[in-house]
C-alpha positions as CSV (number, residue, x, y, z in Angstrom):
1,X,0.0,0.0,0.0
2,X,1.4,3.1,-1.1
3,X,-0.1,6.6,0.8
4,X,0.3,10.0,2.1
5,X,-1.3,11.6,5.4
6,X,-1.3,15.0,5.5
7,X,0.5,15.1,2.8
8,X,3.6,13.7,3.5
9,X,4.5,10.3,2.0
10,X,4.5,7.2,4.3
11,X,6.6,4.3,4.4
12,X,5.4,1.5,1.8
13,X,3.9,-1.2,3.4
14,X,5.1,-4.7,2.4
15,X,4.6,-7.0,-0.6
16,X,3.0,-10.0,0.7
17,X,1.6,-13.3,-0.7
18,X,-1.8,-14.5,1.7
19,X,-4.4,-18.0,1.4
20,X,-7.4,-17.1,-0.3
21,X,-9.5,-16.3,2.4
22,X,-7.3,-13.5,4.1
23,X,-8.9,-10.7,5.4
24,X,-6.9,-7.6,4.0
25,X,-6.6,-4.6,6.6
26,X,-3.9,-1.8,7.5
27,X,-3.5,1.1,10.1
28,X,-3.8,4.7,9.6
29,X,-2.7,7.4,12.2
30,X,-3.8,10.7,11.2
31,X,-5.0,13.9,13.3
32,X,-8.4,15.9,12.7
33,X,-8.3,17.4,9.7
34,X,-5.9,15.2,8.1
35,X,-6.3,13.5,4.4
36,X,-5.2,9.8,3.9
37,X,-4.7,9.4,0.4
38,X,-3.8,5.4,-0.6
39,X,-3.4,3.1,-3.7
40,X,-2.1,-0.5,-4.1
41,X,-2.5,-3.3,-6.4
42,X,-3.6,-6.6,-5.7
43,X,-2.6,-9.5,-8.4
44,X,-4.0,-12.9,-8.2
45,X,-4.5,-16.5,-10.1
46,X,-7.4,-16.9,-12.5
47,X,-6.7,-20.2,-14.8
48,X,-3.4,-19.6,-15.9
49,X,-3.4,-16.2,-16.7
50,X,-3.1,-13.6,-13.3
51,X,-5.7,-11.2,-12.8
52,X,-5.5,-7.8,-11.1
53,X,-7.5,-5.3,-8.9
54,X,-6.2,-1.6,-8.7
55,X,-7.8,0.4,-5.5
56,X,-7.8,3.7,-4.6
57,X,-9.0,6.5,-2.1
58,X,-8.7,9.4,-0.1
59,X,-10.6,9.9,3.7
60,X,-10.1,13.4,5.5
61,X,-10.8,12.8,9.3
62,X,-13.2,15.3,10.8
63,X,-14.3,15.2,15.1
């Protein structure tokens, strides 16, 4: 996962390979009034060709 909170790049988090049935999840910290802005790819098997999901987003936290 690739992202930037308040606009400052964060460290990449790491290339993993998981089961099928893994839950993905991740950890934010971010002040009010901060913007989370993330992207990452996630590849996978479908027959023998690999398929691929591209997500994106951005979340401003508010109190």
């Amino acid at each position: 996962m690739d992202s930037t909170v308040a606009g400052k790049r964060q460290g990449r988090q790491a290339d993993h390979k998981v089961d099928k049935n893994y839950h993905f999840h991740g950890t934010f910290t971010a002040k009010d009034n901060h913007t989370i802005q993330y992207s990452d790819k996630f590849s996978f098997p479908v027959g023998l060709d690999i398929g691929t999901i591209k997500i994106a987003g951005k979340v401003k936290f508010t109190s």
